[in-house]
N, C-alpha and C positions, 0 to 999 in steps of 0.2 A: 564446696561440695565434699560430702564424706567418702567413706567407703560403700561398697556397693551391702546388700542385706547377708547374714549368715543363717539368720535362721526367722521364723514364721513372723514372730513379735516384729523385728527389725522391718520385715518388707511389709506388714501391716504399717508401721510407720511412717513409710515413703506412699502412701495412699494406694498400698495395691492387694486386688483380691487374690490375683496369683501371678505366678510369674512366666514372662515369656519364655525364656529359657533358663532351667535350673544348670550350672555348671561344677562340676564333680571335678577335684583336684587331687592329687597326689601329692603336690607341696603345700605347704603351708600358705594361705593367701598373704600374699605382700603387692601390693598395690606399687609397682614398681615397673617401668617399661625395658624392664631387664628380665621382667617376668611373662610367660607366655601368655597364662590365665588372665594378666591385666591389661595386656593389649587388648585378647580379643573381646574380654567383656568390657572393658571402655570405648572399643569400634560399634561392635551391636549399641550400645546407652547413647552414640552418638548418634545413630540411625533410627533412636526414638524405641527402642528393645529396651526389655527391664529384665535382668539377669540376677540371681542369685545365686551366691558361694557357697560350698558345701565341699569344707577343705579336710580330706587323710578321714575319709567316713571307716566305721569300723567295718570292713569287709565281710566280718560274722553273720552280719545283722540286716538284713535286707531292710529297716526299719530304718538305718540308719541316712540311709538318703532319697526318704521320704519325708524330710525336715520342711521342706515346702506344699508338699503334697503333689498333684498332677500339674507339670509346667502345661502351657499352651499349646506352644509348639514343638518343643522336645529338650533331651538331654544331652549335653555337653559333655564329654571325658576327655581327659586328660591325665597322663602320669605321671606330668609331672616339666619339669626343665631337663632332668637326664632323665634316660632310662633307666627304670625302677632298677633289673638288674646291676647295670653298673652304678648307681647308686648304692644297692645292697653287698656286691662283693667284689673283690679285687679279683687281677690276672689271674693269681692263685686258687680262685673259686672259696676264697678264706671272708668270710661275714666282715664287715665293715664295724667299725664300733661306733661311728654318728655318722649323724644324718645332715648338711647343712639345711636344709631344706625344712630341717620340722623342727618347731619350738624348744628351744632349750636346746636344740643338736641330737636330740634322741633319737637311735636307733627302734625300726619296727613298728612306725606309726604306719606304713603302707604295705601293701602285699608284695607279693615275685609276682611278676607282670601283671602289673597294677591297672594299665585300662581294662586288660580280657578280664580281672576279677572286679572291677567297678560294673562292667556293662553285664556281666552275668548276673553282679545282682539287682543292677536296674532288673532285667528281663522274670527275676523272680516276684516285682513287686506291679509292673507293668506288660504287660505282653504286649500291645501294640501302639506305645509313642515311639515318633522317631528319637533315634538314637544318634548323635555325631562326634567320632571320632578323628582326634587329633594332638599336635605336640609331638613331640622328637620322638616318643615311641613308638607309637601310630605310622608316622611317617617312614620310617625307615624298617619297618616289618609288612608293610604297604602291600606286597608279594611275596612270592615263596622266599623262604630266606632260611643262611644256617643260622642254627643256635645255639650258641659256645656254651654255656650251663647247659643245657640237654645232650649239646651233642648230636643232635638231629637237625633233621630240615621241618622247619615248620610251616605253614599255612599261613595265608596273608592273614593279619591279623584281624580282618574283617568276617572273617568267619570263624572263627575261634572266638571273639568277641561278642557276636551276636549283633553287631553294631548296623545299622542301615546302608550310612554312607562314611568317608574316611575325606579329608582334607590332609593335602601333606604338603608339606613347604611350609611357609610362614603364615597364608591365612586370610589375613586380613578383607582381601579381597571377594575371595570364593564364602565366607561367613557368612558376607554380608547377602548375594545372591542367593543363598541357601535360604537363611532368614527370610530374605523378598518372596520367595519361591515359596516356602511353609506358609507364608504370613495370607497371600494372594488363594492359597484353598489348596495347594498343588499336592499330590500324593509324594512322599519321598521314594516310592519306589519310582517314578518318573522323574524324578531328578538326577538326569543322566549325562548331562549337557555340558556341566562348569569345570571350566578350568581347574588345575590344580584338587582335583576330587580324586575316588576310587569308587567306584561301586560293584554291586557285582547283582547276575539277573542270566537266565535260564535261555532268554532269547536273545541270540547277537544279533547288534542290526548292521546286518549286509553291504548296507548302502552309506555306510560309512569306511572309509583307509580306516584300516588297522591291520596291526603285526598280533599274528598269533603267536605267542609264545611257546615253550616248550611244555606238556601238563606238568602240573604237580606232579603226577603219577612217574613220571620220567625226570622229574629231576632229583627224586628221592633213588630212582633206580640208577640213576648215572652219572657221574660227578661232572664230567665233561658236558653234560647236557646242560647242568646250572652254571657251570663257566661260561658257557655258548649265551644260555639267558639273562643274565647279570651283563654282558656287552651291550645285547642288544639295549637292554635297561639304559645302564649307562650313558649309550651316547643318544638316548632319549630324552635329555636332563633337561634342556634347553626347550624356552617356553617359544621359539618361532618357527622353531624346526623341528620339534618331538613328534611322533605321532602315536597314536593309542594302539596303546598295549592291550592285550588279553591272554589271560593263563587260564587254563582250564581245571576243573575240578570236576572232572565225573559228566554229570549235565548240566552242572553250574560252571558260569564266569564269574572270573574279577576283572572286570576290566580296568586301565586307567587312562585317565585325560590329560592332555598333555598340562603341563605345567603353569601357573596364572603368570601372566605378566608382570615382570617389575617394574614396582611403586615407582611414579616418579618424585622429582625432588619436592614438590609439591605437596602429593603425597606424603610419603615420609615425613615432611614436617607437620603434616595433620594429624599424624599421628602421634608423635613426640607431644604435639601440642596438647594432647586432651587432659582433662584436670584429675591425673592421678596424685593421689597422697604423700607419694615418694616412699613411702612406709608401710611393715607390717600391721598388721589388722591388732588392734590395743588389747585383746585380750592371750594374746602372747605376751603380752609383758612382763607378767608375772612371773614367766617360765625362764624368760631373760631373752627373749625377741627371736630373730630368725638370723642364724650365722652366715647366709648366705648375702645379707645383705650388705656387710661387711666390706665386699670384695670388690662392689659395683655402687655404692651409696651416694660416693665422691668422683665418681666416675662417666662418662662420656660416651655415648655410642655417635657415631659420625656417619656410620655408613655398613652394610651388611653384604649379604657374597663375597664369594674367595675366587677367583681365578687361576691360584698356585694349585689346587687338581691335586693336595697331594695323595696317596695309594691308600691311607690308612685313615685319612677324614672323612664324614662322612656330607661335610657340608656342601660338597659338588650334589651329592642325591637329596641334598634338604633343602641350601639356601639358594642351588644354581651359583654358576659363574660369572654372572652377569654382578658387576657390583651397582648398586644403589645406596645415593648420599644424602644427606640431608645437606639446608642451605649454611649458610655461617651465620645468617640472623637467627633460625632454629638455636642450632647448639649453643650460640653467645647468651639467647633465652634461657636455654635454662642451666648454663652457668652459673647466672644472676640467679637463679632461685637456689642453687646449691650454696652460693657461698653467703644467703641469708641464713642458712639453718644453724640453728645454735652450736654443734657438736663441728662446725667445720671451724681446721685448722689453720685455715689458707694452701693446703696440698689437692690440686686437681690430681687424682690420682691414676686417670689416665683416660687418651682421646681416641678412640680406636673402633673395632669390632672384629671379627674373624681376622683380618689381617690390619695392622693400625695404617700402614703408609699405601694400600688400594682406598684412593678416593673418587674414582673414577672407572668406567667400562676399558679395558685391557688398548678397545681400540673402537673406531666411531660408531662402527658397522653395528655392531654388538646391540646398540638401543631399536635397532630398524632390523636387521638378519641375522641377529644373536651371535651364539658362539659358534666359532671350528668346530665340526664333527670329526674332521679327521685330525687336529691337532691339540696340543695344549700350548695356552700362550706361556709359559717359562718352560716347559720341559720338553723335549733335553737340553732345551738353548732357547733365548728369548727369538718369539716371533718377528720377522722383520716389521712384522705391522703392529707390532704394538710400540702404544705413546707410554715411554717410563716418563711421568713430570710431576716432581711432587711440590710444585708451585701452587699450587691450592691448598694443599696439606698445611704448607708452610706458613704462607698469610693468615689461616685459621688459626693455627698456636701462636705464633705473632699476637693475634687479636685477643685469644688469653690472655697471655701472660701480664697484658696490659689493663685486666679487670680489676677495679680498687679492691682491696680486700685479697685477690692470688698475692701469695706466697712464690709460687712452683705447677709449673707444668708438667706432668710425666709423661711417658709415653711407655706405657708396660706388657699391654697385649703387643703379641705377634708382629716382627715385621720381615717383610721377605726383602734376606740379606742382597737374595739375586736380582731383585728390583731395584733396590738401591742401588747397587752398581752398574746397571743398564741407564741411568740416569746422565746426561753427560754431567751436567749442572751438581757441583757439591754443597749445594744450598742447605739442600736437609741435611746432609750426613754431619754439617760441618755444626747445623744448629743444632741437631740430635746430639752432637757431644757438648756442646756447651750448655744446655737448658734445659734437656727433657729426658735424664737418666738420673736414679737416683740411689748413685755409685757403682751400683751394674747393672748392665744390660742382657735381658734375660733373651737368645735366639735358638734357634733349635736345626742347624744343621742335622741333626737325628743319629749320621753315622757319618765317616769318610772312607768307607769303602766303597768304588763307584759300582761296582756290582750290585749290592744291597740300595744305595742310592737309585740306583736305577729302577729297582723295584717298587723303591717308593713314592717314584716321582720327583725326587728332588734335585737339586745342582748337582754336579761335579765338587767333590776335596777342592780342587786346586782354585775354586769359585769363592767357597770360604774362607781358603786359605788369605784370599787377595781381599776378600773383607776385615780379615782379621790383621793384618796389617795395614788396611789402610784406619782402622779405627784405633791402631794403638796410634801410630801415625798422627792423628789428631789429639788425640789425650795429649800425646809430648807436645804439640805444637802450641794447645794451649793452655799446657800446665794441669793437666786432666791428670789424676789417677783413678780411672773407674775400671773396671774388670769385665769381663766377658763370662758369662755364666751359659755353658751349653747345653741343651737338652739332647738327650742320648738315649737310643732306643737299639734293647737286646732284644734277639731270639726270631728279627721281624725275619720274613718270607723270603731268599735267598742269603740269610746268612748260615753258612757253613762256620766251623770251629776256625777253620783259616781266617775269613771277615772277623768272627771275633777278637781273635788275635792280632793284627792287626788293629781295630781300635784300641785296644789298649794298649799297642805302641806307641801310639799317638797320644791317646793321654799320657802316659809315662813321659813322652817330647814334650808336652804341655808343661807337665809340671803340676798337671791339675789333682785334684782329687775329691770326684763325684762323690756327693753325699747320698744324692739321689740316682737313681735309674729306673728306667718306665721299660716294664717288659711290653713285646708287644701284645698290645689286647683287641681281639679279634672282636669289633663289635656291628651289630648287623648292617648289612648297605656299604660296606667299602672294599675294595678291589682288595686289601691287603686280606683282607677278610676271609674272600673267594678264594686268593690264593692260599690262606693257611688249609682250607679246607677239601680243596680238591686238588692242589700241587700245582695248579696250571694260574697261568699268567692269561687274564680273560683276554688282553688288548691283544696280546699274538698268540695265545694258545700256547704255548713254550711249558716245558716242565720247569717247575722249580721247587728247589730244594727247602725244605719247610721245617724248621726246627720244632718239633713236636715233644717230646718225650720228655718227662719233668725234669730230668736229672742234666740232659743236655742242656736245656733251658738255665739251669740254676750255675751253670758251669759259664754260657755267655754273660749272665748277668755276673757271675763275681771276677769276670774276667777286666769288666769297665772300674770294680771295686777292689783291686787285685793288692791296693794296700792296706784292706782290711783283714788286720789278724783272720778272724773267723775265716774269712775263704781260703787260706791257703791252701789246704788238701783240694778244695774245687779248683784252684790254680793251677795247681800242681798236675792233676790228672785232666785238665783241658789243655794245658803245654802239652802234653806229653801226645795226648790222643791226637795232636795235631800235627807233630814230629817236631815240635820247639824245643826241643830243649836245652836246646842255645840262651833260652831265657829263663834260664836255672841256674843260680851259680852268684856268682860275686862280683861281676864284674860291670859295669857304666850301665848296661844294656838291659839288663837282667830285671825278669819282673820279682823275683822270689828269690830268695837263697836257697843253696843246695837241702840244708838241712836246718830243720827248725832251731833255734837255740832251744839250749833247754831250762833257758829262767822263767819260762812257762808265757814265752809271749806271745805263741803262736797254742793253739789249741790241739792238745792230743789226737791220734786218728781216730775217726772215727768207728766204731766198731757195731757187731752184730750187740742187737738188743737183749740177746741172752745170755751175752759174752762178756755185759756192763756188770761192773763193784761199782758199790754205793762209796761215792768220794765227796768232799767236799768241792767245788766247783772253784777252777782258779780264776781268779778275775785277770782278765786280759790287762797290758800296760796298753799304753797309747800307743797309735801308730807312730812308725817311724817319720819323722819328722822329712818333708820332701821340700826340693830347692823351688823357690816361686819363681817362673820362669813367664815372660809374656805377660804379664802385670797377671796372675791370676791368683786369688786369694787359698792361701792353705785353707783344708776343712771344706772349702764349696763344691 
């Protein structure tokens, strides 16, 4: 079976006068079940539904996603696998130069919020088919929410859209009732009922539990009001225990339902199983394919939900805490089709999902009476009821590795260091160093400040610290040199100039030197989010301290980079504004030297722009050359 129709000719071909559902993309269509678009349009094809693509339409042109003409039952939108925004620009608000997501890498094939300018232009060419909205955009602007490019609070994006109904989570599920529901004669303004939906309608019905939210009108008027509403959200996440939400708008609702149930194992392999192409659609070829597929072509998904809750994901409000796996005959499946494909090397490139080492619900209860409301299973200290065992993890890569034709088994998404350790058994940790790293291991402790930590949800320093020794611990033992690559996160929601400082004492004790650093980026639907934007800590209301203002921002960020020539005036003037300046100077401790040399290796101060001579620009020497300490590679 091929790829699904693009355009009129194509679904004339597959014997059809028109199509069930037209589906509108913001990525480029890649028939890949790493894609959202090709789950849900090979779920509907399996249900006997005939779907049409209609991938990055020119948003100009209302013409442009009329290439099938009127579907049956209605329109599909999607933005995309990220959001268009963060697709389009960085923390900085600074344009992106590509796009993985669209042929060739090119930037600008999709709009700034790409579903509300799809569905507007469905509604110029159609006034009344249903409309359904969906995908990580959709889902996570679902309600009022802020918005870091505007700066405002916006509107659930169902009504700024134009859209009917909204699906948020993964899908799969609630599509297919939707479908049922349209297909059977039903009005979608009466389709008010399915899990994991949104809709919105004039008359609440009474006779149903539900939490009335705060209005729009008051969350725009009160910061504290949408900290208060984002809780309640929140600990609504959970599809046994949620109950339905409603915000208000004037005389309109949105309401929403609580969350679909997760797939069982079962499931999930029904869906893995359905005959995608593995590949983008051939007339990208030309252009040199889709760069996103790159990253996931050779790659494994096992299992989806996160239970690590941490402050700044947004996967507790999308995929739920509840993890769901697929079987070890599924994934072995299609192993075996991967490592037929011509272009493989023998490198699985890696076996995982949101977190690689959760293969499993935190704890039994979780599949029958879902998650804790009132806790998180790792934070601030593992649950006494949760089963850390990564003896399933383990026997599944085992069963890799021993496929004719593997090379190498990796293991490269995410793994929670603090799980690992709650394990009594050093089964994985001992296998993870022997077979499934390839040369470093990428984790994301984020900060060691426990303050900052705290806000984000994550471990204790002294948690990492005891990972990070017991993982060099194994490299010696069995003649391992692999490195530790940390992910490190400036600017997030209680760090002050002191937490700054701090990490980069730490790195300095490292030995290390970040190439990279991720400021924090506020993006819709996550606690860290709330807190950048209103000060307040939703889970206890608390003030917190919010690094906001560019300059300070650029001062934590070159504080983690602090042996990079260019930052030293930011170095300089973030020591001092903290009262450090004990780490000025010459001596073991010292992050900077008192005074620049002047062989030009450190960059001139900066000065007012009308106070700059045109000079020739001196080219910086290399950084100072720093001692590798704790097996960590210079430069990373």
């Amino acid at each position: 079976m091929g790829f699904l129709p693009i355009n009129k000719q194509e679904m004339l071909d597959c014997g059809w006068e028109s199509c069930d559902f037209v589906y509108i993309i913001g990525d480029a269509y890649v028939d890949h079940p790493s894609f959202g678009h090709a789950i849900i349009s090979r779920v509907l094809e399996s249900h006997g539904y005939s779907v049409g693509i209609i991938s990055q339409p020119d948003w100009k042109n209302p013409e442009s996603i009329d290439v099938f003409g009127r579907p049956r039952l209605g329109f599909l939108v999607s933005g995309g696998n990220m959001d268009s925004m963060v697709n389009h620009y960085s923390v900085t608000k600074h344009k992106r130069k590509t796009d993985a997501f669209t042929p060739g890498g090119v930037m600008g094939k999709r709009p700034d919020y790409a579903t509300t300018v799809y569905c507007n232009l469905i509604r110029q060419k159609y006034k009344d088919v249903p409309i359904l909205i969906g995908g990580i955009e959709a889902s996570l602007r679902r309600l009022g929410h802020y918005d870091y490019w505007s700066e405002s609070m916006k509107r659930s994006i169902l009504l700024d859209s134009q859209a009917d109904l909204l699906m948020y989570g993964m899908g799969e599920k609630s599509i297919v009732e939707i479908a049922d529901a349209l297909n059977s004669g039903l009005n979608v303004k009466d389709i008010t009922y399915i899990d994991g939906t949104v809709f919105k309608t004039s008359d609440l019905d009474n006779s149903l539990s539900t939490i009335i939210l705060p209005s729009f009108e008051e969350l725009k008027a009160t910061k504290k009001k949408y900290a208060e509403s984002f809780r309640i959200q929140y600990s609504n996440c959970d599809p046994f225990t949620a109950k339905r939400l409603a915000e208000s708008y004037g005389q309109e609702y949105v309401v929403q339902n609580p969350p679909q149930k997760p797939l069982s194992e079962a499931e999930m392999d029904a869906v893995y199983s359905l005959p995608y192409t593995r590949t983008w659609h051939p007339s990208y070829t030309k252009a040199g394919g889709v760069p996103a597929i790159e990253e996931i072509k050779f790659s494994l998904t096992s299992c989806r939900g996160c239970f690590g809750a941490c402050s700044f994901c947004a996967l507790t409000f999308h995929q739920g805490r509840i993890i769901q796996s697929r079987s070890h005959e599924s994934i072995l499946a299609e192993a075996e089709k991967i490592v037929k494909e011509k272009d493989f090397k023998g490198y699985i490139h890696d076996v995982g999902g949101p977190t690689a080492n959760f293969r499993a619900p935190a704890c039994e209860k979780q599949l029958t009476k879902g998650a804790c409301g009132g806790r998180q299973c790792l934070f601030p200290t593992p649950c006494k009821n949760m089963k850390a065992d990564h003896s399933d993890y383990v026997a599944l890569l085992r069963k890799l590795r021993k496929i004719d034709g593997v090379k190498k088994v990796f293991v490269r998404s995410g793994i929670r260091f603090d799980y690992l350790l709650a394990d009594k058994k050093d089964t994985f940790f001992k296998e993870l160093v022997q077979y499934h790293i390839s040369g470093q291991l990428k984790v994301a402790p984020e900060h060691v400040s426990d303050a900052v930590l705290s806000r984000m949800g994550k471990p204790k320093k002294a948690v990492y610290n005891q990972f990070v020794d017991k993982y060099y611990a194994l490299n010696k033992q069995y003649g391992m040199n692999q490195y530790l690559v940390p992910y490190l996160m400036s600017s997030h929601p209680g760090s002050t100039m002191k937490e700054a400082v701090e990490l980069a004492e730490y790195i300095r004790d490292m030995g290390y030197n970040p190439e990279q650093v991720q400021d924090f980026y506020p993006t819709p639907s996550t606690l860290s989010t709330v807190m950048y934007y209103t000060g307040l800590d939703p889970r206890t209301m608390e003030r917190v301290y919010v690094p906001t203002d560019p300059h300070e921002k650029a001062m934590q960020r070159a504080l983690i980079q602090y042996r990079n020539p260019k930052n030293y005036y930011l170095v300089r003037e973030a020591l001092i504004k903290a009262h450090r300046e004990d780490l000025i100077g010459s001596g073991p401790k010292c992050l900077i030297r008192a005074i620049p040399p002047r062989s030009g290796k450190y960059p001139s101060a900066p000065v007012k722009p009308s106070a700059k001579k045109k000079q020739e620009p001196k080219k910086p020497q290399s950084p100072a050359k720093t001692k590798r300490t704790k097996g960590f590679k210079k430069g990373r």
